[in-house]
ZAMARGU-4260 file (C-alpha; in steps of 0.2 Angstrom, whole numbers, plus 5000, padded with zeros to 4 digits):
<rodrens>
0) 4897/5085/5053 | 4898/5065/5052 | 4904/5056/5068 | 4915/5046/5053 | 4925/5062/5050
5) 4927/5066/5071 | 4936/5048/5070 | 4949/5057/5059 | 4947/5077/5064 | 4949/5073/5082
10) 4960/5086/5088 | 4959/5104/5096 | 4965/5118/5088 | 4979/5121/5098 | 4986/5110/5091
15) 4982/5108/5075 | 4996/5122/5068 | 5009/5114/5074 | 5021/5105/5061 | 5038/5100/5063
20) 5052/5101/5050 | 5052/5083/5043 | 5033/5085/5041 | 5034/5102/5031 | 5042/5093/5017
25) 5027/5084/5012 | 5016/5094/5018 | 5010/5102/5002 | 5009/5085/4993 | 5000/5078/5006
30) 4989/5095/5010 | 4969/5087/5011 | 4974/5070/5007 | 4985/5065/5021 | 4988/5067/5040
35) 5008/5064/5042 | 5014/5078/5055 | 5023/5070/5070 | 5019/5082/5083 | 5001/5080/5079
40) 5002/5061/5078 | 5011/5060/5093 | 4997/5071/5103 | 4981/5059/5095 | 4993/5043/5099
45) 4998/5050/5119 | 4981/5057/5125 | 4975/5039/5117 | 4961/5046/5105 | 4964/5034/5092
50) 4971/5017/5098 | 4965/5003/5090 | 4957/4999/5107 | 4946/5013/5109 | 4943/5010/5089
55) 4936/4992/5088 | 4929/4990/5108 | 4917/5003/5112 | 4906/4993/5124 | 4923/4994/5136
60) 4925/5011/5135 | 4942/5008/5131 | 4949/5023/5130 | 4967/5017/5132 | 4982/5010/5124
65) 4985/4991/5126 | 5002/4983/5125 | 5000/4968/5111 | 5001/4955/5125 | 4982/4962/5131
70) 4977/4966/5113 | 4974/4952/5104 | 4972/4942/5123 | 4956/4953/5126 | 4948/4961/5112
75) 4940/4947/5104 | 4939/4954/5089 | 4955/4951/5084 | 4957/4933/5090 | 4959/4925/5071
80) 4973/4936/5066 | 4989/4929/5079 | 4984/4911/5073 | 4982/4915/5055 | 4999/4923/5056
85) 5006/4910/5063 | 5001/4899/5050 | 5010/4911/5035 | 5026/4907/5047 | 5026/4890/5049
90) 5022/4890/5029 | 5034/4901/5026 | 5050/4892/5035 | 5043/4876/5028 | 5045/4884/5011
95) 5063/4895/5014 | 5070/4876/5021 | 5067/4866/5004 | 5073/4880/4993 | 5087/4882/5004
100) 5092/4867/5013 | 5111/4872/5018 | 5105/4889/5026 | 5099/4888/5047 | 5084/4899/5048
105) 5076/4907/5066 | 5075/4923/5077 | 5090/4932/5082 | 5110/4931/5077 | 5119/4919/5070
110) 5107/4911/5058 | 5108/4916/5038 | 5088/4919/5037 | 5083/4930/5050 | 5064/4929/5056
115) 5054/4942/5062 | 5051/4937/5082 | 5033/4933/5085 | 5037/4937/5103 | 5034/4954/5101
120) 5016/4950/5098 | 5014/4944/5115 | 5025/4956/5124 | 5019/4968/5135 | 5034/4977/5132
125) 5027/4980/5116 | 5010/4992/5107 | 5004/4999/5091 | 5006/5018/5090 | 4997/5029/5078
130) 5008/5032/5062 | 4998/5042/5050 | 4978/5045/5043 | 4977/5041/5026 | 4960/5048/5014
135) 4958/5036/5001 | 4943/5040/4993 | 4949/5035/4978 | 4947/5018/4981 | 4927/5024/4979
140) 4925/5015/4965 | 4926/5000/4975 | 4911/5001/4985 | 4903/5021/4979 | 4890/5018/4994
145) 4905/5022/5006 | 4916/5034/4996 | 4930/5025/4995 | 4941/5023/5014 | 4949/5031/5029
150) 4965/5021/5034 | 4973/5023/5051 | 4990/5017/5051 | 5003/5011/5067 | 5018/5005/5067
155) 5023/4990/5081 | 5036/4998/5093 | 5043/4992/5106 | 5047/5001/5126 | 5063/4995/5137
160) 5066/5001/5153 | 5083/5011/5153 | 5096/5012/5168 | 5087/5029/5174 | 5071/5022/5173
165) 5064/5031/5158 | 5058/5019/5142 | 5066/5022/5125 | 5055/5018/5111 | 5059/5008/5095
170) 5050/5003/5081 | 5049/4986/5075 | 5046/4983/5056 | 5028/4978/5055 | 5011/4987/5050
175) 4993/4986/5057 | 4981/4997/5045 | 4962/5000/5053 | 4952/5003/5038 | 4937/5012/5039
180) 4922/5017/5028 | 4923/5036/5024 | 4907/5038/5028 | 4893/5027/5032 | 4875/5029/5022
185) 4866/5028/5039 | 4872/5045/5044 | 4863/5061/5045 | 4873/5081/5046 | 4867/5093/5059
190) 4852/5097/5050 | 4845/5079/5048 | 4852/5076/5029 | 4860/5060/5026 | 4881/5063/5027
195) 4887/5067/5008 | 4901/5060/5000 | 4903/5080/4994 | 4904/5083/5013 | 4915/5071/5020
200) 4929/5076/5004 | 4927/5095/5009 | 4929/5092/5028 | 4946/5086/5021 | 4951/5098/5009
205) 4946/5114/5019 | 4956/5107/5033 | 4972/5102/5023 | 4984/5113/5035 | 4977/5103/5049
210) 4971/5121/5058 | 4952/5122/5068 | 4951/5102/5065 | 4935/5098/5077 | 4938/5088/5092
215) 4925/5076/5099 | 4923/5057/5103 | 4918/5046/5092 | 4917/5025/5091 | 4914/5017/5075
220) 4900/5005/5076 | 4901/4987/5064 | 4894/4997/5048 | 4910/5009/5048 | 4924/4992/5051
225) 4929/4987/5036 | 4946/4977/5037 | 4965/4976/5043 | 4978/4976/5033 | 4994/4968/5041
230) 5013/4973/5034 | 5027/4964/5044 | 5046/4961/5039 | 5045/4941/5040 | 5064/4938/5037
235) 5080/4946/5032 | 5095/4938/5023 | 5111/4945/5017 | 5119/4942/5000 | 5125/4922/4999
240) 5133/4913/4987 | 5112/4906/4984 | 5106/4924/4982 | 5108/4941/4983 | 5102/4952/4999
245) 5087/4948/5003 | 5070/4955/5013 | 5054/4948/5012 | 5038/4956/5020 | 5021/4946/5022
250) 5006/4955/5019 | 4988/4948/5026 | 4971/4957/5026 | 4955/4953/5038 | 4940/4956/5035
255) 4926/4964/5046 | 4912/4951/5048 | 4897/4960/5056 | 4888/4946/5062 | 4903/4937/5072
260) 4907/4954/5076 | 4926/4946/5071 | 4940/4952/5058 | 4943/4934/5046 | 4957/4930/5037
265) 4950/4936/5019 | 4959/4936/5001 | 4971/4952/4996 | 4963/4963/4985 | 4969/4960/4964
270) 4984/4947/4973 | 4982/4934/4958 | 4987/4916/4966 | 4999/4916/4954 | 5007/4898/4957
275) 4988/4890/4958 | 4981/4899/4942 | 4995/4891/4933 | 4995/4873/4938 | 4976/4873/4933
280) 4972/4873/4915 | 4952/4876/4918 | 4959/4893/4931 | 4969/4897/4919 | 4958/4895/4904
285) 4945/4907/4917 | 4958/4919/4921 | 4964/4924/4903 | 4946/4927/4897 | 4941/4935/4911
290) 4954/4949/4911 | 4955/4952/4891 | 4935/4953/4890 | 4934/4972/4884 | 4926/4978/4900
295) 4938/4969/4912 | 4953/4977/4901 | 4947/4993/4902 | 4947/4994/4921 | 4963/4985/4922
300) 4971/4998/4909 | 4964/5011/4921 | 4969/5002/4939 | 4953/5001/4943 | 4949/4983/4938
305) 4943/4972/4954 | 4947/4955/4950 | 4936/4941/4955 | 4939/4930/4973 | 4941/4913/4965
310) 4959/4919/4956 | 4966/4928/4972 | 4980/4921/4986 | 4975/4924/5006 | 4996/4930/5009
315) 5008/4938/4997 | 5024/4937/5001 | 5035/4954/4996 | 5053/4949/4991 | 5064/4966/4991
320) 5075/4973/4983 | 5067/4966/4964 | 5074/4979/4950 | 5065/4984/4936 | 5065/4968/4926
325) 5056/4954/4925 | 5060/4940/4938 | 5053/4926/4950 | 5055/4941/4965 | 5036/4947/4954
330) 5021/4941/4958 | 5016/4939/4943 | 5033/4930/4933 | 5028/4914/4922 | 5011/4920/4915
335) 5017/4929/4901 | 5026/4923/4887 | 5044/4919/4888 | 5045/4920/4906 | 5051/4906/4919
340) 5062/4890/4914 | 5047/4878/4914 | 5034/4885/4921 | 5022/4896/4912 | 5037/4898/4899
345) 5029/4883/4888 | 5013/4887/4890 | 5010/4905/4897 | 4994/4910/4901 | 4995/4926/4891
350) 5004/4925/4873 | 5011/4939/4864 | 4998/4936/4853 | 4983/4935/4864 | 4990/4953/4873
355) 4993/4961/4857 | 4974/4956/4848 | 4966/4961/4864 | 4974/4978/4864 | 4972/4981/4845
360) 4953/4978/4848 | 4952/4990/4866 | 4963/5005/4855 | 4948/5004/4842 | 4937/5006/4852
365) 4947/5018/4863 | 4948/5013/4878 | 4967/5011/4881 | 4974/5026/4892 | 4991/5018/4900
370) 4994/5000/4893 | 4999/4998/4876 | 5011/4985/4872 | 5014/4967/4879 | 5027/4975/4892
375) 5013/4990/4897 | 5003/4973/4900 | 5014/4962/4910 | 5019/4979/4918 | 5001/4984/4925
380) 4999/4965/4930 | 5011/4966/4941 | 5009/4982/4950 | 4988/4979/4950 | 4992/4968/4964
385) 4996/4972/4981 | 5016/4964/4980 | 5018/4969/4966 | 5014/4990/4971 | 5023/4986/4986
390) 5038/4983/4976 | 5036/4998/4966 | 5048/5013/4974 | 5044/5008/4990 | 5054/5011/5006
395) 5059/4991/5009 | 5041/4983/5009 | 5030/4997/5016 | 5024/5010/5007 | 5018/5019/5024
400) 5032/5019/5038 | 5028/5034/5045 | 5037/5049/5051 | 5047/5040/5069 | 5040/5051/5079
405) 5044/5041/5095 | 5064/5048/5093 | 5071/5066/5099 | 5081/5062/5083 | 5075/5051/5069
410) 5088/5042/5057 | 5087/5047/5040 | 5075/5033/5035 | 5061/5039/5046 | 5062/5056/5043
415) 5051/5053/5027 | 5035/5047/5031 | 5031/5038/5013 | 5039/5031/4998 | 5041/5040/4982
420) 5025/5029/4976 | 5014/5037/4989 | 5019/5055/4989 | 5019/5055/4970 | 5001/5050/4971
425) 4994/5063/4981 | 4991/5074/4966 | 4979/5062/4958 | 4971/5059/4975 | 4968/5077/4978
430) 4958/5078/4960 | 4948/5065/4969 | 4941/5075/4983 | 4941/5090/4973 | 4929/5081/4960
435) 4917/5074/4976 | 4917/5092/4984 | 4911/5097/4969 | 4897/5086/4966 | 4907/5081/4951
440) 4911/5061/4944 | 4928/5058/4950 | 4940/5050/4937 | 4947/5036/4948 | 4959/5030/4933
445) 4979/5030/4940 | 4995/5027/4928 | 5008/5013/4931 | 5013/5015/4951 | 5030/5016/4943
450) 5023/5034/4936 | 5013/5045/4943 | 4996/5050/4934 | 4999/5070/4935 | 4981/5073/4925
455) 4990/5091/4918 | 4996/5098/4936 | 5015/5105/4938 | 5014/5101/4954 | 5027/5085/4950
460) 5037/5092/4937 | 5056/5093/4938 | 5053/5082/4954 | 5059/5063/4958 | 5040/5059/4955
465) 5038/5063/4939 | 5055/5068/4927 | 5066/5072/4940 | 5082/5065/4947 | 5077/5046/4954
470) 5062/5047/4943 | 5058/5031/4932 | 5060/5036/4913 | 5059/5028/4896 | 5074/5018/4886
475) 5075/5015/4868 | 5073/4998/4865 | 5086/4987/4862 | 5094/4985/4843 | 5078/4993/4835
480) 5078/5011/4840 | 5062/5011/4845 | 5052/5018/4863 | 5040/5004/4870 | 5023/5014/4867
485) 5018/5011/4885 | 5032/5022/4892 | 5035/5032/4879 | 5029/5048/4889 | 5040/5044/4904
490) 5054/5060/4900 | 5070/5066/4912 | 5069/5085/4912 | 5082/5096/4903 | 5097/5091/4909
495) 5095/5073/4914 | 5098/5058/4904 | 5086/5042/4904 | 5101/5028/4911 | 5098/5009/4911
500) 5097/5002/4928 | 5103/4985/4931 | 5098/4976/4914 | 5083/4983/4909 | 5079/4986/4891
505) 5064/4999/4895 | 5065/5006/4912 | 5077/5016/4917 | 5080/5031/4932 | 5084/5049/4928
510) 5102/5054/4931 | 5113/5069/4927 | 5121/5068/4912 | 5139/5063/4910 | 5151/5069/4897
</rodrens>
């Protein structure tokens, strides 16, 4: 066995049988793909096996947790990421004060735009605790040498004393992913055989119910670090006479440099820089041709495409709640026709008719599987980026809250570890590893995040992931009786009926019927 899968198998078999209610609703869904029991969260997180410490500063031996005051103070890997977040802040309110010059903006009561305290960053009152283990080799597409990525998730919480000494725990709404490399080339198995990406999927799959996992230590070393992802609620507004309710989440990701031995602030992965791409007519003129050349609209049509550095933000800002129509909430509103007041509205950087040629020319050839008019298009241009998935069926921002394991009593909200996106996914996620356990060529393609790409498995039917109640469904088209061929498949099953929500023209959600 790999000492990348004891990272994630580190746990004794006592305690590996052990699931708690909330987790047994998922658990089938998420069986291979997915550690989200609480009980067995809450046993890696107290007996500090997998804090981030321990993770990322192996010299120290640092078995221990460190409250965020001594986190990013003495692990000097982390030492660009408080700065750079401090940056997007200052940005930010700079931004939120001209758009809304009447409204007072800060930290705590009594202000319309309430900010996210950055306090907490340098509280000792405050730690990372251990949320959830994702398995995403189906991201192996992105980098095959690693098979794809192991995500340690925490959510930020924070301790207070009470009057009988004892600490109650709350949690703050802010994300820190460690992502890992699922395997690292380097590695050899017991019998001297370089780790296989077979191997490492197996490992998961034949321990789905989380029963005789393998304990051990384990530190990563550089070749295995791969990035942070950060998640955090930067403000919250309720409905004005300027806007409606309002949330907005700011997401960063840092990158691993081996050679500093440093996480640096790096682009987000498909996040166009939707604003800079169009103010410049050369980027824009780049961007178009890129993405409609036949091989790049493949991929994209599949949710695979990997869209080049030089077109991409370093912060998205996630507006919440968005609905299902087209609005400036969407990262990426004013590049397709039609859209916006002035910009891109005049001069979009997609036309009807450059969408429609290039997909006439990709169904000849047959490469279309999901996007096949110009809403499909706009559609997958949205949720290919990271604010735009994160909008898609989420819970608020985050897609990955995790199961509040810190409470005797959880609120209703936490009881679920994931959004409706994320559970939905784990079928296709699971053909995945089934396809590397096999020795097989995994199809790595996915559906719009809005629907789940089922690939022929039951598993989802009748269920609010796929035509159940809550599910996303298809609309006739306004006036001309006709579906939108990109969603033509998207059903209600018997006895629900496809209703618009909020003024959408194709999407609607799956209701019962009413006479």
């Amino acid at each position: 066995m790999s000492r990348a899968l004891r990272i994630i198998l580190a746990v004794v078999v006592l305690f590996g049988g052990v699931t708690s209610p909330s987790a047994a609703e998922n658990a089938q869904l998420t069986r291979g793909t997915a550690i989200t029991d609480p009980d067995l969260l809450r046993k890696l997180d107290q007996d500090d096996q997998l804090t981030i410490s321990r993770l990322i500063w192996p010299e120290r031996n640092a078995n221990f947790s460190l409250t965020t005051d001594l986190l990013f103070a003495w692990l000097p890997q982390l030492k660009d990421i408080p700065p750079a977040i401090d940056a997007e802040f200052d940005r930010y309110i700079a931004q939120q004060k001209v758009a809304f010059p009447s409204e007072t903006i800060g930290v705590g009561e009594g202000v319309d735009v309430q900010l996210f305290d950055r306090a907490v960053l340098k509280s000792p009152n405050t730690r990372f605790v251990l949320a959830g283990i994702v398995n995403r080799m189906d991201r192996a597409y992105v980098a095959e040498e690693s098979c794809g990525e192991i995500r340690l998730i925490y959510r930020l919480a924070r301790f207070d004393a009470g009057p009988d000494g004892a600490k109650t725990a709350t949690r703050l709404p802010m994300t820190f992913n460690l992502v890992l490399k699922a395997r690292d080339a380097r590695q050899t198995d017991a019998s001297g055989k370089p780790v296989s990406c077979a191997e490492v999927a197996r490992r998961w799959l034949d321990n789905g119910d989380w029963q005789g996992l393998i304990g051990g230590r384990f530190y990563p070393h550089d070749a295995m670090l791969d990035r942070i992802e950060t998640n955090i609620q930067v403000s919250i507004a309720p409905k004005s006479a300027l806007h409606d309710f309002r949330s907005d989440y700011l997401l960063k990701v840092f990158k691993y440099n081996a050679t500093t031995k440093t996480f640096e602030e790096s682009t987000l992965e498909n996040q166009i820089d939707r604003d800079r791409i169009i103010a410049d007519n050369d980027l824009r003129r780049d961007f178009k041709s890129w993405l409609l050349a036949p091989e790049n609209l493949r991929e994209f049509d599949r949710g695979t495409v990997l869209i080049p550095e030089k077109f991409l933000a370093k912060a998205a800002v996630v507006p919440t709640p968005t609905g299902l129509d087209a609005s400036p909430l969407q990262p990426e509103f004013g590049m397709m026709q039609g859209e916006g007041k002035g910009e891109g509205k005049d001069n979009p950087v997609f036309t009807d008719d450059d969408v429609v040629g290039a997909l006439k020319q990709a169904a000849a050839r047959g490469d279309l599987q999901n996007i096949r008019s110009v809403a499909g298009f706009q559609r997958r241009l949205n949720d290919v980026t990271c604010a735009g998935c994160h909008q898609t069926r989420g819970i608020g921002g985050f897609h990955f809250p995790g199961v509040d394991w810190l409470a005797d009593k959880p609120s209703n909200s936490t009881i679920v570890p994931a959004s409706p996106h994320f559970i939905g996914d784990q079928v296709r996620r699971r053909d995945i590893l089934t396809a590397f356990a096999a020795g097989k060529r995994p199809d790595f393609s996915r559906g719009f995040a809005s629907r789940p790409q089922t690939r022929g498995s039951a598993e989802l039917a009748g269920t609010e992931y796929q035509d159940g109640w809550g599910a996303h469904c298809s609309l006739q088209d306004a006036g001309s009786g006709r579906r939108d061929e990109s969603f033509t498949s998207w059903s209600c099953a018997r006895g629900l009926t496809c209703q618009a929500a909020a003024a959408s023209r194709r999407i609607g959600m799956c209701f019962i019927k009413t006479r």
